[in-house]
C-alpha positions as YAML, in Angstrom:
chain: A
units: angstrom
residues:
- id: 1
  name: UNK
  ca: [88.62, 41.72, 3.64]
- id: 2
  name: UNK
  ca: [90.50, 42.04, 7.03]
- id: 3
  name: UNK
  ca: [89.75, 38.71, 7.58]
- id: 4
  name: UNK
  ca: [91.41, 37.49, 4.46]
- id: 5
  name: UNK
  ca: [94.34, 39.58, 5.08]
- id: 6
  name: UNK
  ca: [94.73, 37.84, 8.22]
- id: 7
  name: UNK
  ca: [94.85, 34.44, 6.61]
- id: 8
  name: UNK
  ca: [97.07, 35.35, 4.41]
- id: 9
  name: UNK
  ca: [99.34, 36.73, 7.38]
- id: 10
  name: UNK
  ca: [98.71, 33.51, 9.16]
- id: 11
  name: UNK
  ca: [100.21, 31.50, 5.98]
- id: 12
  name: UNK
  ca: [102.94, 33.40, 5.70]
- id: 13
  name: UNK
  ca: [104.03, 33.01, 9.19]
- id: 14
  name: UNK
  ca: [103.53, 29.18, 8.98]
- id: 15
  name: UNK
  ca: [105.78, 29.02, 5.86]
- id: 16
  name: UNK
  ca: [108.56, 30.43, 7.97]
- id: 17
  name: UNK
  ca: [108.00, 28.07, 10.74]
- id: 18
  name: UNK
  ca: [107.77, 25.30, 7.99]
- id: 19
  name: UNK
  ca: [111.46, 26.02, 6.79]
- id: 20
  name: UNK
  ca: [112.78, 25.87, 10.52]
- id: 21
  name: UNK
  ca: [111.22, 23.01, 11.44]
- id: 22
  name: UNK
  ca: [112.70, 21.40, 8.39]
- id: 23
  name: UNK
  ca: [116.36, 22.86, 9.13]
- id: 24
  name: UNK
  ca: [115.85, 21.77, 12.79]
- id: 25
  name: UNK
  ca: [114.93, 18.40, 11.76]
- id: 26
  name: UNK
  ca: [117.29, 17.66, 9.24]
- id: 27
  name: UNK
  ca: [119.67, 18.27, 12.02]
- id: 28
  name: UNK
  ca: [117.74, 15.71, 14.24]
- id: 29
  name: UNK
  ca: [116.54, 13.05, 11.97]
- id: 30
  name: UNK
  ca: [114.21, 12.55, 8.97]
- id: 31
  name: UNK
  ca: [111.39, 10.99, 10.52]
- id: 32
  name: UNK
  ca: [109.93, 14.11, 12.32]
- id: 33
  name: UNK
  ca: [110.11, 16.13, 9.60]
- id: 34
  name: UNK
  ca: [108.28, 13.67, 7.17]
- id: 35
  name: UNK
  ca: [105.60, 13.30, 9.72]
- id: 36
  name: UNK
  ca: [105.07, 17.15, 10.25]
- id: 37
  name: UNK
  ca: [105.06, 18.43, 6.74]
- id: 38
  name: UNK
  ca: [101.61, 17.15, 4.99]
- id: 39
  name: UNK
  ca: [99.58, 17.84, 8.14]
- id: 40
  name: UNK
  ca: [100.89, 21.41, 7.46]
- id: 41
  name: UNK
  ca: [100.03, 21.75, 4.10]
- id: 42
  name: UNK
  ca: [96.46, 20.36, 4.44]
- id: 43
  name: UNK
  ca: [95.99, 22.83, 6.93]
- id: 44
  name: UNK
  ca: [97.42, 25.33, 4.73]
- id: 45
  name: UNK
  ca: [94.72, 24.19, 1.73]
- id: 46
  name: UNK
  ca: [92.08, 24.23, 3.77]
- id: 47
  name: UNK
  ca: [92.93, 27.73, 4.85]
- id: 48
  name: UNK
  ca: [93.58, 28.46, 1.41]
- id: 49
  name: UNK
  ca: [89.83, 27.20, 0.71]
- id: 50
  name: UNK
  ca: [88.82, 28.96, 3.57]
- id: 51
  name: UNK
  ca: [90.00, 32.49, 1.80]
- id: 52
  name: UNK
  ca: [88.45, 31.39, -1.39]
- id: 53
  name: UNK
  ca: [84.68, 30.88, 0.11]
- id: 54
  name: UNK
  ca: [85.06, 34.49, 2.39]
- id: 55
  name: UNK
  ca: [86.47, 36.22, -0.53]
- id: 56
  name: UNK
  ca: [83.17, 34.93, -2.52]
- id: 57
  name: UNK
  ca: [81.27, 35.79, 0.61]
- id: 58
  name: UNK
  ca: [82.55, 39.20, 0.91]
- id: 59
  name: UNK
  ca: [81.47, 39.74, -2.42]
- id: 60
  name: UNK
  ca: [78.35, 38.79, -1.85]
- id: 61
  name: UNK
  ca: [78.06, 40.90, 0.78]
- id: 62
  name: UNK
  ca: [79.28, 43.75, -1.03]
- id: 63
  name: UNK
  ca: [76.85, 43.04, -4.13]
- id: 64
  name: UNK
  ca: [73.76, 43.06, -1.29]
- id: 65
  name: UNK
  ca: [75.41, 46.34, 0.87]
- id: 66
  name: UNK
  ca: [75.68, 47.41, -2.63]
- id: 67
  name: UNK
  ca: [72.02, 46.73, -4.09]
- id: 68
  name: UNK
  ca: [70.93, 48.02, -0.39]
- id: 69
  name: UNK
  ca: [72.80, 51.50, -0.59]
- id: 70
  name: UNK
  ca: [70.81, 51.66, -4.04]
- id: 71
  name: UNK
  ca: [67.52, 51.05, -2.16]
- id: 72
  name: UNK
  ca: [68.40, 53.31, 0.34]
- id: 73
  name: UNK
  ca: [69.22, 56.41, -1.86]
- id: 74
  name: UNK
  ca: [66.15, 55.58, -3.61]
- id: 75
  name: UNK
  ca: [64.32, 55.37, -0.51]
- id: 76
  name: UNK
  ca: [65.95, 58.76, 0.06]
- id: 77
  name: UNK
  ca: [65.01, 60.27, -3.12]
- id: 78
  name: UNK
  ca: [61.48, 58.81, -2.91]
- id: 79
  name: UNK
  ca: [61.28, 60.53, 0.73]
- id: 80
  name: UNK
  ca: [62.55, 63.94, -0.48]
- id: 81
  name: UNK
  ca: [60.02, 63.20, -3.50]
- id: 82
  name: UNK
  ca: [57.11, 62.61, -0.89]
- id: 83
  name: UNK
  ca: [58.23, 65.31, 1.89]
- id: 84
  name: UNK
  ca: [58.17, 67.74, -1.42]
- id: 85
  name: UNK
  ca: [54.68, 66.37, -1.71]
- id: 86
  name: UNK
  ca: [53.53, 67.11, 1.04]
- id: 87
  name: UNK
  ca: [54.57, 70.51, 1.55]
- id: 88
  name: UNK
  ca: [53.58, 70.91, -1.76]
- id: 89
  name: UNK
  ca: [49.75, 69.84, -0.28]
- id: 90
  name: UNK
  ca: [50.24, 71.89, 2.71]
- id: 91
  name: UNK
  ca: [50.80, 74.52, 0.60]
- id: 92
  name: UNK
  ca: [47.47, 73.85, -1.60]
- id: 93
  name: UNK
  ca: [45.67, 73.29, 2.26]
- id: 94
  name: UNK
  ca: [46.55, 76.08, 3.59]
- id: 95
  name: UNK
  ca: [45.60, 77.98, 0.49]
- id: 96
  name: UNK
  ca: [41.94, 76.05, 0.71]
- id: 97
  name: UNK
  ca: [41.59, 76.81, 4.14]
- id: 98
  name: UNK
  ca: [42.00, 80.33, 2.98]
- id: 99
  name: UNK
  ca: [39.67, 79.77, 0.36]
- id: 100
  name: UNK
  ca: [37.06, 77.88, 2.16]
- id: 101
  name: UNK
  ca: [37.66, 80.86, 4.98]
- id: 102
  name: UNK
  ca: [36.95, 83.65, 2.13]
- id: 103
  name: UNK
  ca: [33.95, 81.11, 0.84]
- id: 104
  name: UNK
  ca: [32.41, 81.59, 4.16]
- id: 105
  name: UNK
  ca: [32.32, 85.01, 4.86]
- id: 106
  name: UNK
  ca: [30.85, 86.00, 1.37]
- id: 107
  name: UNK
  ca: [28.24, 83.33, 2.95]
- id: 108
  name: UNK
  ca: [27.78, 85.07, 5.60]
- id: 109
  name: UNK
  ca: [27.63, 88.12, 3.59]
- id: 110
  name: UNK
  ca: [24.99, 86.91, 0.70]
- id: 111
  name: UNK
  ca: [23.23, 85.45, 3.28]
- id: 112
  name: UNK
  ca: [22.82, 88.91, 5.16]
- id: 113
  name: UNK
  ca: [22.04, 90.24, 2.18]
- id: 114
  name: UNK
  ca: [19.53, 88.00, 1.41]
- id: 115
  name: UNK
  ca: [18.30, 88.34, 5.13]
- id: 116
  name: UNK
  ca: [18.41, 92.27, 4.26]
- id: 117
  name: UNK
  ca: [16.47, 91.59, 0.83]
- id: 118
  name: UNK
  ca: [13.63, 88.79, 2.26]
- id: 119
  name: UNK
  ca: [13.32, 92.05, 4.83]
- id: 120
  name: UNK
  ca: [12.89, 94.43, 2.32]
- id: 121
  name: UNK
  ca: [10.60, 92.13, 0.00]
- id: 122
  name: UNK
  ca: [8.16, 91.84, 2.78]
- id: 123
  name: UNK
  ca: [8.09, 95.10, 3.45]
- id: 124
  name: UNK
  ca: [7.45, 96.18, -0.55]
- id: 125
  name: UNK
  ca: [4.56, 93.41, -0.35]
- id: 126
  name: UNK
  ca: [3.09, 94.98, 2.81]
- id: 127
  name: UNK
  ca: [3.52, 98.73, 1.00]
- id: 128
  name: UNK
  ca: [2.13, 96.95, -2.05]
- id: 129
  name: UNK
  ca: [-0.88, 95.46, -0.89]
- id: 130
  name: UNK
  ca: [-1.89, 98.87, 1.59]
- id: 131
  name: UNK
  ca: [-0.87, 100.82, -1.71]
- id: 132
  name: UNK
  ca: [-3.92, 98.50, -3.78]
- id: 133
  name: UNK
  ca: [-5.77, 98.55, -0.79]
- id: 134
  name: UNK
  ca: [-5.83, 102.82, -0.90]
- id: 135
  name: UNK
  ca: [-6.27, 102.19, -4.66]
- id: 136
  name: UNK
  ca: [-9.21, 99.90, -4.58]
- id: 137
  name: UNK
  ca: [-10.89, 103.23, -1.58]
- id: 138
  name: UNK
  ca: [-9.63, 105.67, -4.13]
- id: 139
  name: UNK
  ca: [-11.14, 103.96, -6.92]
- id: 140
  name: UNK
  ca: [-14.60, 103.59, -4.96]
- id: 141
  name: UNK
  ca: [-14.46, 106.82, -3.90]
- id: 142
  name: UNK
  ca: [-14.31, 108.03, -7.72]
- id: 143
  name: UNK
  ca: [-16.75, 105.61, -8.75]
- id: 144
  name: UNK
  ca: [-18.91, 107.50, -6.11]
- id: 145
  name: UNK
  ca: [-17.91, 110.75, -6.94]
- id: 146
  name: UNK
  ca: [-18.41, 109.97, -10.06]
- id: 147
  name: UNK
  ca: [-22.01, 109.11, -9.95]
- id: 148
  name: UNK
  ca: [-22.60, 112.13, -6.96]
- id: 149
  name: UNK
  ca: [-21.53, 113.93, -10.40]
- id: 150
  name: UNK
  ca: [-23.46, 112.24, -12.57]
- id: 151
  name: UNK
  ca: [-26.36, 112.77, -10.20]
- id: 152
  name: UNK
  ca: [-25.61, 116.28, -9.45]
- id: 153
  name: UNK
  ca: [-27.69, 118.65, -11.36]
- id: 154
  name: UNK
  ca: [-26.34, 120.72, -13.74]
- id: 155
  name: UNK
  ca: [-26.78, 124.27, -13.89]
- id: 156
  name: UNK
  ca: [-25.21, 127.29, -15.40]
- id: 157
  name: UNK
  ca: [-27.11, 129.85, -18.13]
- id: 158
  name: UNK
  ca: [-25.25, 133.26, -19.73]
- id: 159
  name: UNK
  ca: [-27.06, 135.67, -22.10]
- id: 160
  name: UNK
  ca: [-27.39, 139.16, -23.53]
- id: 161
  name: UNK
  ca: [-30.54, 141.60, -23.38]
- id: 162
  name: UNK
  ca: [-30.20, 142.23, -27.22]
- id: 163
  name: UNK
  ca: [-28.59, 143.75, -30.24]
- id: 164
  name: UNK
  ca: [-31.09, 146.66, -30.88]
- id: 165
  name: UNK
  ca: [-29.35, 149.41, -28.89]
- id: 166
  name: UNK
  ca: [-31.47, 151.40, -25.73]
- id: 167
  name: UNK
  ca: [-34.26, 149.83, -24.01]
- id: 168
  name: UNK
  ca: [-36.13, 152.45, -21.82]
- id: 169
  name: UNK
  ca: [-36.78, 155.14, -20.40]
- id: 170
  name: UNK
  ca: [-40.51, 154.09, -19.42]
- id: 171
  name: UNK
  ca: [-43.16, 155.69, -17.29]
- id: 172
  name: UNK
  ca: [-43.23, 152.31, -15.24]
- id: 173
  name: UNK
  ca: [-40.60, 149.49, -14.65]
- id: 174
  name: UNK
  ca: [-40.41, 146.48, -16.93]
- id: 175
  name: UNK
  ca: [-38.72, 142.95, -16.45]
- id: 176
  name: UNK
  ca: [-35.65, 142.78, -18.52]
- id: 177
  name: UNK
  ca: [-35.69, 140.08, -21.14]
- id: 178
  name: UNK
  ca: [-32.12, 138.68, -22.34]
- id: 179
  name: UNK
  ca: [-32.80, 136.98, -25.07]
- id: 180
  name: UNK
  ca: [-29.14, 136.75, -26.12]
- id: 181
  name: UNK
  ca: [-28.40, 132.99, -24.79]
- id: 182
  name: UNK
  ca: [-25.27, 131.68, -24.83]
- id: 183
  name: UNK
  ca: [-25.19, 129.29, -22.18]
- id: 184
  name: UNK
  ca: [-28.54, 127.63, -20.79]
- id: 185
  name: UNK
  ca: [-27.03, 123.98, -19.21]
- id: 186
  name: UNK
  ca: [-30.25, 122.68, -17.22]
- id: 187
  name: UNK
  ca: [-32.83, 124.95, -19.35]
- id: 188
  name: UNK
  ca: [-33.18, 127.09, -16.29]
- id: 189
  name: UNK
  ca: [-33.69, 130.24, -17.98]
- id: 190
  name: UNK
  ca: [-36.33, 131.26, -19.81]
- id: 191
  name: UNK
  ca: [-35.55, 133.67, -22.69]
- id: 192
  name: UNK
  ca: [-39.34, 134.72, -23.65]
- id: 193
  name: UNK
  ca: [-40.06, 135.77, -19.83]
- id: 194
  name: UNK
  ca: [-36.38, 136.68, -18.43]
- id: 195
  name: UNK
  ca: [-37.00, 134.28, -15.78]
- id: 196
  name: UNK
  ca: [-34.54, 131.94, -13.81]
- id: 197
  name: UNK
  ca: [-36.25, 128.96, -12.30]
- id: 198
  name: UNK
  ca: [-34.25, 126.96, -9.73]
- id: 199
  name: UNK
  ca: [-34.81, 123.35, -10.55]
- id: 200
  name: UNK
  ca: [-33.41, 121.95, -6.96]
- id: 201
  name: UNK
  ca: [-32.40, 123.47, -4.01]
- id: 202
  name: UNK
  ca: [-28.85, 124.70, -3.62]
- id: 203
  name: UNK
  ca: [-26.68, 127.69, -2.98]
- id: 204
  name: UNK
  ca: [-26.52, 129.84, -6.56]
- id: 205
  name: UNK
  ca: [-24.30, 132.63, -7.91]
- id: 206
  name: UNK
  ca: [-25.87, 135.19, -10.11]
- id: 207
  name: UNK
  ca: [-24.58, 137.84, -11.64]
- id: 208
  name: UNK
  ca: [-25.46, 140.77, -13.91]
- id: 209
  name: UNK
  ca: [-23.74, 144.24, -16.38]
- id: 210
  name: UNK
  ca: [-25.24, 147.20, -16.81]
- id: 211
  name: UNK
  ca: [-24.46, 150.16, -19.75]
- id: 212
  name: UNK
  ca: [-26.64, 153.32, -20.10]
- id: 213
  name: UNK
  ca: [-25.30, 153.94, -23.15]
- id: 214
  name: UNK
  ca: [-24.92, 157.51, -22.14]
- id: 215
  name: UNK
  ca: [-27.90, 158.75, -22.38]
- id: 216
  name: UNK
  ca: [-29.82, 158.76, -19.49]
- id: 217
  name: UNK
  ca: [-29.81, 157.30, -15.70]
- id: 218
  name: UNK
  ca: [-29.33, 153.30, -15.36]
- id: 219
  name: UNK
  ca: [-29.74, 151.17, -12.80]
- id: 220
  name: UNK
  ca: [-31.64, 147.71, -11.91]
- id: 221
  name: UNK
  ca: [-33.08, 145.48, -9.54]
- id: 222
  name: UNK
  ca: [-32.75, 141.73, -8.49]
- id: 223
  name: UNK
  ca: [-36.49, 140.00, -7.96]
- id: 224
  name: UNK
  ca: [-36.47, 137.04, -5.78]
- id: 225
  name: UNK
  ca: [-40.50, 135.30, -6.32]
- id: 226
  name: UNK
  ca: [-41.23, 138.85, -6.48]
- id: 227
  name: UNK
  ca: [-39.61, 140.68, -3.85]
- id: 228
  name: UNK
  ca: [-36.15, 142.86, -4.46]
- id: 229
  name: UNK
  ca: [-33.33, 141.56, -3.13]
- id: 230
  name: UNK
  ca: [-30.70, 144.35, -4.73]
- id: 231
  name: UNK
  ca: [-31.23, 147.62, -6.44]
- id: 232
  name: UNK
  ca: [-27.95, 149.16, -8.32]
- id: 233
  name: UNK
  ca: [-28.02, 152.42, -10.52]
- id: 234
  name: UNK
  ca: [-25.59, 155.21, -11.60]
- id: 235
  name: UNK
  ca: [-26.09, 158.74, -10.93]
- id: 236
  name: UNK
  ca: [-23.60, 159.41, -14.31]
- id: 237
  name: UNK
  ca: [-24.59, 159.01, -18.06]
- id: 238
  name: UNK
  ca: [-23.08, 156.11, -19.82]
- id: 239
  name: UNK
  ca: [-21.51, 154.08, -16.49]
- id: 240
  name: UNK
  ca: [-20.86, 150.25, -16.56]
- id: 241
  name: UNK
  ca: [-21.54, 148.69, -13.34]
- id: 242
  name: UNK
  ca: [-21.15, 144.75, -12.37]
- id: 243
  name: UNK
  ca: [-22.59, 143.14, -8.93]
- id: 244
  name: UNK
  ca: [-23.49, 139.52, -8.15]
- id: 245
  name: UNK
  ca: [-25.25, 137.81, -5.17]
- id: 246
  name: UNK
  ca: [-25.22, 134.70, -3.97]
- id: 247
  name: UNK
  ca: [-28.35, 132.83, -2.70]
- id: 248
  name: UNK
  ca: [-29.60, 129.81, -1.30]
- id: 249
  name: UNK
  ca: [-32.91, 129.08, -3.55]
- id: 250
  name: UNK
  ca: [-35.80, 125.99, -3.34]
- id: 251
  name: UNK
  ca: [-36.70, 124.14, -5.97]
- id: 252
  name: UNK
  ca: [-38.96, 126.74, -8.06]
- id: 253
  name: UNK
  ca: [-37.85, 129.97, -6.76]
- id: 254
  name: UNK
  ca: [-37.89, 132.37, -9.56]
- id: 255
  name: UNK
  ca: [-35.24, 135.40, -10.11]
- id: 256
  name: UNK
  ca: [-35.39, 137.84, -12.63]
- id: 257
  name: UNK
  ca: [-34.22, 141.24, -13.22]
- id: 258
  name: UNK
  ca: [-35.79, 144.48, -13.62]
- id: 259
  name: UNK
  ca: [-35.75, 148.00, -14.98]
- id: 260
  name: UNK
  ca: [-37.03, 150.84, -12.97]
- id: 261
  name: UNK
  ca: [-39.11, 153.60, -14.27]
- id: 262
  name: UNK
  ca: [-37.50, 156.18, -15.95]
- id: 263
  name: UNK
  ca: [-34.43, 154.48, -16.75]
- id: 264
  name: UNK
  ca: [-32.69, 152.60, -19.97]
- id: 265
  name: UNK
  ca: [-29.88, 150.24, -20.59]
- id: 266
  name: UNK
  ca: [-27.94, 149.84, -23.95]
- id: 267
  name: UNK
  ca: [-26.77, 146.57, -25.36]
- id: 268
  name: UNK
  ca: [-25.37, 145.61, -28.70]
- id: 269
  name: UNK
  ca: [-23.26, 142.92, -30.73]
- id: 270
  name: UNK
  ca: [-20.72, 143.95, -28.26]
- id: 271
  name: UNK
  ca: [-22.97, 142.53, -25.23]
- id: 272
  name: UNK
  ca: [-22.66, 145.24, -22.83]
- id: 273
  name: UNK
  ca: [-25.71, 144.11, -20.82]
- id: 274
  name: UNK
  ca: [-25.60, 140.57, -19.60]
- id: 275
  name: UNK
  ca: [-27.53, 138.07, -17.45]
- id: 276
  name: UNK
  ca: [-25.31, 134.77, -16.01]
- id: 277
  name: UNK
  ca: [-26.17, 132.17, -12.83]
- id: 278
  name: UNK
  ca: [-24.88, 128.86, -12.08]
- id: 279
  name: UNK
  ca: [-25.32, 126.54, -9.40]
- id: 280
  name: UNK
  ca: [-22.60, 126.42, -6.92]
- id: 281
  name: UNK
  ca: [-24.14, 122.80, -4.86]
- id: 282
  name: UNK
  ca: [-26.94, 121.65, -4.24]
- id: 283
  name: UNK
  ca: [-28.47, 121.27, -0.82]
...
């Protein structure tokens, strides 16, 4: 545009120096002037042209500084665009990075606590298998007790002299026949004779009751294979008394109890005078 300008400057100042040369020669002669003239206005035209081309020029130039100011805001906008992008995936990144950071320590966590559970599943199969283990003894040692049981003899009797009141007093003693029976697990006792007959050896418990019935002196005595091993009485009409022993007895040892001379016992429906033995283990 400046440049144009200039031109235009330029022909303007050659028209004035046109019209003085033409005044100067007229003054001179009309040869000069003739001469001078066209090679002027050629010049001029060709200036003239000159103007015309940069004028299409500069617009050209403007059209393209135009079209590249376009580009560049839209370069502009698409960089603004992009840097908002990126911050924008920064932003996601960073918040990933937290993630992947959170990820990994409840990693690290489960995996403790799978560590901690693997740990503790061992340790339930070791409990487990000693606890079958202790099952499997225990249930061998039943299955043994069970048949020491089942092969233990079993002995335990419990009977009553009888319902028919006073037995006694006698000039001479008499074995006491309880022919009440209750109880008689092993058929150790023998109603008929009053006799208890060990059938193994063992440690026994036997125990007898005593009523006089108030009418005379009581008392009685324990035979072991016919030898007294206790004699208990009561020195009062009427008196209960209980004792028991406890004795270790062979296979066929015989006990049986016995009223001395001059004495009675009562018994009844009420069974005040009773006979009982069991075996406490065998030996």
């Amino acid at each position: 545009m400046r440049v144009a300008v200039g031109l235009l400057f330029l022909l303007h100042c050659l028209s004035g120096s046109q019209a003085q040369g033409e005044d100067g020669r007229l003054s001179e002669g009309g040869n000069t002037s003739k001469q001078t003239t066209p090679d002027i206005w050629a010049e001029v035209k060709a200036l003239r042209d000159m103007v015309v081309q940069l004028n299409v020029e500069q617009r050209y130039l403007e059209a393209i500084v135009k079209e590249s100011e376009s580009q560049v805001e839209e370069l502009r906008v698409e960089l603004i665009i992009t840097k908002m992008h990126v911050e924008q995936l920064q932003t996601e990144n960073s918040a990933q990075a937290a993630g992947l950071q959170s990820l990994e320590t409840m990693l690290s966590a489960t995996e403790s606590r799978t560590s901690a559970l693997e740990k503790e599943s061992t340790d339930l199969e070791a409990r487990l298998r000693h606890t079958e283990s202790e099952l499997v003894t225990s249930k061998s040692r039943i299955d043994q007790l069970e048949r020491e049981n089942a092969e233990k003899p079993k002995v335990a009797f419990f009977a009553g002299l009888k319902n028919a009141g006073l037995v006694g007093p006698f000039n001479t003693e008499i074995t006491l026949k309880y022919s009440k029976v209750f109880t008689n697990i092993g058929n150790a006792y023998n109603p008929a004779t009053g006799f208890f007959t060990a059938p193994v050896q063992g440690v026994y418990q036997l125990q007898f009751t005593l009523y006089g019935g108030r009418t005379s002196y009581s008392a009685v005595s324990l035979i072991k294979n016919g030898e007294s091993i206790m004699y208990n009485g009561v020195d009062q009409y009427g008196d209960y008394f209980t004792n028991f022993v406890v004795l270790e007895l062979l296979a066929g040892d015989e006990i049986h109890l016995v009223l001395p001379a001059n004495n009675v016992v009562y018994d009844s429906t009420g069974n005040h005078t009773t006979f009982s033995g069991s075996l406490l283990f065998p030996l």
